[in-house]
VOVOZA-31102 format. One record per atom (N, C-alpha, C, O, CB): residue number from 1; z, x, y. Coordinates in steps of 0.1 Angstrom, whole numbers, padded with zeros to 4 digits. Glycine has a CB too. Layout:
N
+-----+-------+-------+-------+
: pos :    up :  east : north :
+-----+-------+-------+-------+
: NUM :     Z :     X :     Y :
...
+-----+-------+-------+-------+
//
This chain:
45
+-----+-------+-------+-------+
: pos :    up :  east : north :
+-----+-------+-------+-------+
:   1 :  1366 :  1805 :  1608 :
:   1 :  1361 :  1796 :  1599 :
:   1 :  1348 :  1790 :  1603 :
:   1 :  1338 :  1791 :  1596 :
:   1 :  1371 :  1785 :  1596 :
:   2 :  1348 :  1785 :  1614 :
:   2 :  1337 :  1780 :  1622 :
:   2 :  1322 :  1793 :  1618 :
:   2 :  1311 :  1791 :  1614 :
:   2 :  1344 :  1780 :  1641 :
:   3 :  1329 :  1805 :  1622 :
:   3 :  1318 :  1816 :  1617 :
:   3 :  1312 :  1819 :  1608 :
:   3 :  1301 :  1825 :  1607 :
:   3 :  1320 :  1824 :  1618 :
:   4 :  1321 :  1815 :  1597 :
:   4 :  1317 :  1814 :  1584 :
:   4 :  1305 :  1803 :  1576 :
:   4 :  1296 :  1805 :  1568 :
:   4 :  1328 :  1812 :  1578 :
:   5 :  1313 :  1790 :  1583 :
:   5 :  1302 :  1783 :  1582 :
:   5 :  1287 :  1783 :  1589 :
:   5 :  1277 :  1777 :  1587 :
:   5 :  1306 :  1772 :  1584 :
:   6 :  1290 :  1792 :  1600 :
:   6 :  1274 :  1792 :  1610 :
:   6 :  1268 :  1802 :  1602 :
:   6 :  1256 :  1800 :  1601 :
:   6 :  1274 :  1798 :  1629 :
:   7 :  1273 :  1815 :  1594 :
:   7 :  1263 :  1826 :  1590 :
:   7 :  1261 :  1817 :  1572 :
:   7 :  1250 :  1817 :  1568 :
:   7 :  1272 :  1847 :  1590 :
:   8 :  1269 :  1811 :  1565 :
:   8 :  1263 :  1804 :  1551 :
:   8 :  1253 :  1796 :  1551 :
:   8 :  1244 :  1797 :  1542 :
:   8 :  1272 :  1796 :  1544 :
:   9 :  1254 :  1783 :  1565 :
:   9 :  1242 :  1776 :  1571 :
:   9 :  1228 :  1787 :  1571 :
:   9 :  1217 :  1786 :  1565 :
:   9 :  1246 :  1770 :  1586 :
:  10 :  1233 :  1796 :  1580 :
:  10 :  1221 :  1805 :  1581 :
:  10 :  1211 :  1814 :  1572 :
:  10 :  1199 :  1818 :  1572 :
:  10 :  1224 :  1811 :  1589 :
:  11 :  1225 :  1817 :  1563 :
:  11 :  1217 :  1822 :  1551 :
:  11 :  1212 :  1813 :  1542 :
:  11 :  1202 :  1817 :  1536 :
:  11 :  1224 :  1831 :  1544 :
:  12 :  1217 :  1801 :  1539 :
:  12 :  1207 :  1794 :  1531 :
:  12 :  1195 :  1783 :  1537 :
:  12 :  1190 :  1773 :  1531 :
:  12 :  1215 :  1786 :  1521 :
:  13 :  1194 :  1787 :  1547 :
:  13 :  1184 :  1776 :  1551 :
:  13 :  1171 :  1782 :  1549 :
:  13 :  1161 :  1776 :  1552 :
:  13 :  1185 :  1770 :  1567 :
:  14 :  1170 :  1792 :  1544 :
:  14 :  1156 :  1800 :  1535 :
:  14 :  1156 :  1796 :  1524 :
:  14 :  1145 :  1795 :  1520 :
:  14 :  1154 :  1815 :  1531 :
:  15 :  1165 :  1791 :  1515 :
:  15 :  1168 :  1787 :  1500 :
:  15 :  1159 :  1769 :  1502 :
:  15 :  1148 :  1766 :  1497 :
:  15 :  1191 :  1787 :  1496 :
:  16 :  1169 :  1761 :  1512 :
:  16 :  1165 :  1751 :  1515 :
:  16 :  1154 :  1748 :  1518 :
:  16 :  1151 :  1736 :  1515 :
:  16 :  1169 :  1748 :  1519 :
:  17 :  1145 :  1756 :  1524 :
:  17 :  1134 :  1753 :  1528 :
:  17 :  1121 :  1757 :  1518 :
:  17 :  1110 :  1751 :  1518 :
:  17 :  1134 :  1757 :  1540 :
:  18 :  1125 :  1767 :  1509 :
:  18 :  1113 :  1768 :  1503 :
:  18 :  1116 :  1760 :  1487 :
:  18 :  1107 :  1759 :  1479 :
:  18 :  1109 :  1785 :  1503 :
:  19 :  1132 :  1753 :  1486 :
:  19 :  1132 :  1745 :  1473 :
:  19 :  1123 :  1730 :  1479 :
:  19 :  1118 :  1724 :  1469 :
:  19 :  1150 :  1742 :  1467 :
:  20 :  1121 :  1725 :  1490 :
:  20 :  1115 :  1716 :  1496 :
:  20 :  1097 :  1720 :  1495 :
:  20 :  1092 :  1710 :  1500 :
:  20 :  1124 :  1715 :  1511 :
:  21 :  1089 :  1726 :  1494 :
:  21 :  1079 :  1737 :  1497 :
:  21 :  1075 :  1734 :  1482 :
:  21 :  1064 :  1729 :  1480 :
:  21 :  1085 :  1753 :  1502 :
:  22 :  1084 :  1737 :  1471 :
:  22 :  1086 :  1737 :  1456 :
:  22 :  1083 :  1723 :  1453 :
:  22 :  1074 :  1719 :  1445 :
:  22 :  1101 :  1741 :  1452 :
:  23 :  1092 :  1715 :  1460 :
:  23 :  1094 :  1697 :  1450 :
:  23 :  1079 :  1692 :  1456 :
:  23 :  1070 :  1686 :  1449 :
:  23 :  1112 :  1683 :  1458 :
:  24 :  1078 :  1695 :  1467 :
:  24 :  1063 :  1692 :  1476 :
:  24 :  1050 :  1696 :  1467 :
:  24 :  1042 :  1687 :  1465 :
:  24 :  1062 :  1702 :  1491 :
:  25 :  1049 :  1709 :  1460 :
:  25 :  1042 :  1715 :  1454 :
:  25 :  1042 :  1707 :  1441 :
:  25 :  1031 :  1701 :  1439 :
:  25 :  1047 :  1728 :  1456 :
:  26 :  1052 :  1707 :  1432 :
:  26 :  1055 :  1697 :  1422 :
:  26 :  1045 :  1684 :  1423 :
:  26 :  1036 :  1681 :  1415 :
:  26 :  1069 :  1694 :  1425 :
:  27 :  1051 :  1676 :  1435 :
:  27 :  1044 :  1663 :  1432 :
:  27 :  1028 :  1667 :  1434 :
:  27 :  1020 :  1662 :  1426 :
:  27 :  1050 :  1651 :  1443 :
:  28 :  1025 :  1674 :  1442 :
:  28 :  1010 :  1676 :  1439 :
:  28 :  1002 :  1678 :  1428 :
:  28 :  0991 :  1674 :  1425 :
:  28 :  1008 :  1684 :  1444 :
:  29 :  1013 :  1688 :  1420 :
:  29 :  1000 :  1690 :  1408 :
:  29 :  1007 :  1677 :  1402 :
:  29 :  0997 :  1668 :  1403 :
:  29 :  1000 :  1707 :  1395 :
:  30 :  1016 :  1671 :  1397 :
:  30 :  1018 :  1661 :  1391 :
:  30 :  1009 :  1647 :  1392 :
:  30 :  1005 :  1640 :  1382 :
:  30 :  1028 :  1660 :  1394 :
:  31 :  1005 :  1644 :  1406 :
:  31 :  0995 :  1637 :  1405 :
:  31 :  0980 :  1642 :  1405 :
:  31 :  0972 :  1634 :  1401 :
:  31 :  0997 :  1631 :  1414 :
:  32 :  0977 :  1654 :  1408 :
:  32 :  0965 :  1660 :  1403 :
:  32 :  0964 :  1654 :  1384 :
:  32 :  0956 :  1646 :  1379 :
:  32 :  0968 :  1681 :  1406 :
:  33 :  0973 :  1660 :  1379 :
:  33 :  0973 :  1655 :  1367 :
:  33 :  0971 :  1639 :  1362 :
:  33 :  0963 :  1634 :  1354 :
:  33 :  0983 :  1660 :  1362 :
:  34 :  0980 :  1634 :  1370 :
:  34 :  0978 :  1614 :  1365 :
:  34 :  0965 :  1614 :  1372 :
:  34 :  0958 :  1607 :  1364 :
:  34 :  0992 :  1599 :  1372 :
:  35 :  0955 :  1618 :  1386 :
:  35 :  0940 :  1618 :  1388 :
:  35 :  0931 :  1619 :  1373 :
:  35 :  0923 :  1612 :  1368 :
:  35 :  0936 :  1632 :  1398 :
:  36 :  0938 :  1633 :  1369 :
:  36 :  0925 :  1637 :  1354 :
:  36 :  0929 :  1629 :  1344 :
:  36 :  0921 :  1626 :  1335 :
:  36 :  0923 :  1655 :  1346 :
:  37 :  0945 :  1623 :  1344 :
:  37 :  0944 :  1613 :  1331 :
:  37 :  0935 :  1599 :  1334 :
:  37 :  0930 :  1593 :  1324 :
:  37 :  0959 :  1608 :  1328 :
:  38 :  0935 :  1595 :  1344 :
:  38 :  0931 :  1580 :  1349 :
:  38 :  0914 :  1584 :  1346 :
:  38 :  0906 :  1577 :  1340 :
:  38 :  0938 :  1574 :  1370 :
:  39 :  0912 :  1593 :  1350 :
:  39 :  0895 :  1597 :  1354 :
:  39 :  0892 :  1600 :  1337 :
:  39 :  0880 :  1598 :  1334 :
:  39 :  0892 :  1615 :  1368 :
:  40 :  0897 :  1604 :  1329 :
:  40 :  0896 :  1608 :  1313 :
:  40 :  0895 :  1593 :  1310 :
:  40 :  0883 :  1590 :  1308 :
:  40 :  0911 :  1618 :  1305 :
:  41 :  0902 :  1583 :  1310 :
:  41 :  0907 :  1570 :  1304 :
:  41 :  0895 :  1562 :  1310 :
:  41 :  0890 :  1553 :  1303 :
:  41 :  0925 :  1566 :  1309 :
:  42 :  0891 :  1564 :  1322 :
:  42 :  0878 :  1556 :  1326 :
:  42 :  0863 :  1561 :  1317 :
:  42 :  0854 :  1554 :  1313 :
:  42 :  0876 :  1559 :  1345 :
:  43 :  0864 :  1570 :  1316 :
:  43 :  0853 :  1578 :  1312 :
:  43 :  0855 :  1569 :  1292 :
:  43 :  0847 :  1562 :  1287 :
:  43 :  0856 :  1600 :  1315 :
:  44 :  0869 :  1574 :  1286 :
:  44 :  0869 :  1567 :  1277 :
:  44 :  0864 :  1552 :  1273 :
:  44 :  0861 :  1550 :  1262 :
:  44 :  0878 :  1569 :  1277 :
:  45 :  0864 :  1544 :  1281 :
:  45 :  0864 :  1531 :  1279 :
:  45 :  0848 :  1526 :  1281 :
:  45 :  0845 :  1514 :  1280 :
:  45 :  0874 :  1524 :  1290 :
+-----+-------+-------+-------+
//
């Protein structure tokens, strides 16, 4: 049982790490975008 759980750990810790890589990636462009809204809205005013 013990073995089982050491090779499932091991096979998903590639899954885990690049969904982390992903959310990281996410917030970047997300604030890239609220940058060009705020910078649009200054320009507006």
């Amino acid at each position: 049982m013990t073995r089982l759980k050491l090779v499932l750990a091991a096979l998903s810790l590639p899954l885990i790490l690049a969904a982390c890589a992903t959310v990281e990636g996410a917030g970047q462009d997300i604030s890239t975008a609220g940058d060009a809204i705020a910078e649009e809205a200054r320009e507006a005013q």
